[in-house]
C-alpha positions as CSV (number, residue, x, y, z in Angstrom):
1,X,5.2,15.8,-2.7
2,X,4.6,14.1,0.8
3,X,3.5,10.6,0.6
4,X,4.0,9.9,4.2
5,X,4.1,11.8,7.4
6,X,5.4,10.4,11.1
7,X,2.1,10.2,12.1
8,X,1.7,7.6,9.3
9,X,4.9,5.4,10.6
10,X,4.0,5.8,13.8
11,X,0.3,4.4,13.4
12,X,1.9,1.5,11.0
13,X,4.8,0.2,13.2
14,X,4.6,1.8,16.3
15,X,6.0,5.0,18.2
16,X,8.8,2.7,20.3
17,X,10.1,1.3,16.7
18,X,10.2,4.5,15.4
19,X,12.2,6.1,18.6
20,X,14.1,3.2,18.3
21,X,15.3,3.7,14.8
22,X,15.6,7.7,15.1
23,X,16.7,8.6,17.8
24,X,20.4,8.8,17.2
25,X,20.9,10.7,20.6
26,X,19.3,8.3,22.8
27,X,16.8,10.8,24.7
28,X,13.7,8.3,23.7
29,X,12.0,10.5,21.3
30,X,11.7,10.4,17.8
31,X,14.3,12.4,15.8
32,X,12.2,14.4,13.7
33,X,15.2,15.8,11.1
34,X,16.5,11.7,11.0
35,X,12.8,11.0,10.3
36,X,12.4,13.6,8.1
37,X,15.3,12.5,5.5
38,X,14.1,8.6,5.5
39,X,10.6,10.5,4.3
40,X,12.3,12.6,1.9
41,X,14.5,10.0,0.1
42,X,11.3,7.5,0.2
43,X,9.3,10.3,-1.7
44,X,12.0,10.9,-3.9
45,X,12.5,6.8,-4.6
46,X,8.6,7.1,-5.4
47,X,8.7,9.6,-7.7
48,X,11.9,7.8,-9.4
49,X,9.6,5.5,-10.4
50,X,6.4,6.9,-11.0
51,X,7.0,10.1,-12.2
52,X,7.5,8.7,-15.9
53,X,3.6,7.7,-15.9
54,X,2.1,10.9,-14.4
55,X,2.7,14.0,-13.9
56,X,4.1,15.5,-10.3
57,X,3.6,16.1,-7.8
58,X,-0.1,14.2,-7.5
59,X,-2.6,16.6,-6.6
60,X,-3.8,13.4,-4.4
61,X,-2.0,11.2,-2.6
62,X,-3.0,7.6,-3.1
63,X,-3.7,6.0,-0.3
64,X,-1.2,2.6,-1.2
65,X,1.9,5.2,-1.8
66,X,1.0,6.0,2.1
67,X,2.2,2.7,3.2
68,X,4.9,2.3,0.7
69,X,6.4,5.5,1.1
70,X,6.2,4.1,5.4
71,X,8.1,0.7,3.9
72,X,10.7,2.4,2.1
73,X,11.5,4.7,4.8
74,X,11.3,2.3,7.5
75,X,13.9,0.1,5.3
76,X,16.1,3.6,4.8
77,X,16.2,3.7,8.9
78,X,17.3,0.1,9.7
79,X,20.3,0.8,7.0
80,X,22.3,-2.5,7.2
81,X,20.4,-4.1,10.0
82,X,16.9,-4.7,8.0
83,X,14.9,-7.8,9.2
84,X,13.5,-10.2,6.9
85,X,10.0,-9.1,7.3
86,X,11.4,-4.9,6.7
87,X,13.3,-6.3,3.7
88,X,10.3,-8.1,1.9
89,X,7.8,-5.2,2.6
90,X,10.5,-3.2,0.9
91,X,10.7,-4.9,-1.9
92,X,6.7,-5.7,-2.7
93,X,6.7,-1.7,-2.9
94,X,9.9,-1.5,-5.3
95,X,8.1,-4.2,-7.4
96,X,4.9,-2.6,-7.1
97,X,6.5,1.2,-7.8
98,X,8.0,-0.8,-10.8
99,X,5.1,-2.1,-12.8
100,X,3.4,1.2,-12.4
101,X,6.5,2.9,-14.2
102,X,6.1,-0.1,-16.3
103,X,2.4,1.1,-17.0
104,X,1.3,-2.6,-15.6
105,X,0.0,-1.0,-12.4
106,X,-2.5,2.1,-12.1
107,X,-1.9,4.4,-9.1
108,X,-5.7,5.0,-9.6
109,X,-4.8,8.8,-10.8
110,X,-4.6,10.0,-14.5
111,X,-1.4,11.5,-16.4
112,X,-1.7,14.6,-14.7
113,X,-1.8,12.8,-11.4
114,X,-6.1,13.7,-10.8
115,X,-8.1,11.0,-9.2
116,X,-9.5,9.0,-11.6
117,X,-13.2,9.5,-12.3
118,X,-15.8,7.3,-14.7
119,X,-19.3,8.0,-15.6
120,X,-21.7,7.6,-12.9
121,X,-19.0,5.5,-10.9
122,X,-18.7,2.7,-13.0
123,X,-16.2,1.8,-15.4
124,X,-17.8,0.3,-18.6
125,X,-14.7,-0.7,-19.9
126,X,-11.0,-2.7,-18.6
127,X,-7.9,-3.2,-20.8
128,X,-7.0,-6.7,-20.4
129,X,-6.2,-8.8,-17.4
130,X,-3.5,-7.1,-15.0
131,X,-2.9,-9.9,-12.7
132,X,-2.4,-12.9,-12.8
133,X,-0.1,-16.2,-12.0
134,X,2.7,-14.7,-13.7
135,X,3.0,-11.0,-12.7
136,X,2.1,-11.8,-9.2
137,X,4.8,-14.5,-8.2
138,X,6.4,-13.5,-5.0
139,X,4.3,-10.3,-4.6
């Protein structure tokens, strides 16, 4: 399963970053095999931690593993040389990919990785609180 395509980095950080951090040859474009391995080992990191909680590959993408699966593999590309700013957007999706294998977090899809759907739109029903003080600290 794709999460995220270049198109998706590209519109998130910007085509000159993404040259900057692919292009291994230094012609100025993006190298689409050296982009196409950071997507690969983000989707499989994704699936790492979700694919405990439902079942793969999604038959929908939700839209939040979009931008995770962008963080991840922009974090793959800087290697060593991560900023700050790369390094904590990598980690709010780690956590976040964690507490939905933890069953904390919902990905929005059931078990067998379907959208979720509830009667007429509206859920008439919520398990307890999923965030709060506590489970939020640093997210």
């Amino acid at each position: 399963m794709t999460y995220a395509v270049q198109a998706d980095l590209v519109a998130r950080f910007g085509e000159s970053e993404v040259v900057q951090l692919t292009d291994r040859s230094n012609i100025g474009v993006i190298d689409q095999a050296v982009l196409a391995r950071a997507l690969q080992d983000a989707d499989a990191e994704i699936d790492g931690y979700i694919g405990s909680v439902v079942r793969l590959p999604l038959t929908r993408v939700p839209r939040i593993l979009v931008g995770y699966a962008c963080d991840i593999a922009r974090y793959r590309l800087y290697a060593d040389d991560a900023t700050e700013q790369v390094q904590q957007r990598y980690d709010r999706a780690i956590k976040f990919l964690t507490m939905v294998g933890q069953g904390k977090l919902s990905l929005g899809v059931d078990t067998d990785g379907d959208p979720v759907s509830t009667a007429g739109g509206v859920n008439t029903s919520a398990p307890g609180r999923v965030f709060n003080r506590r489970n939020m600290a640093g997210f």
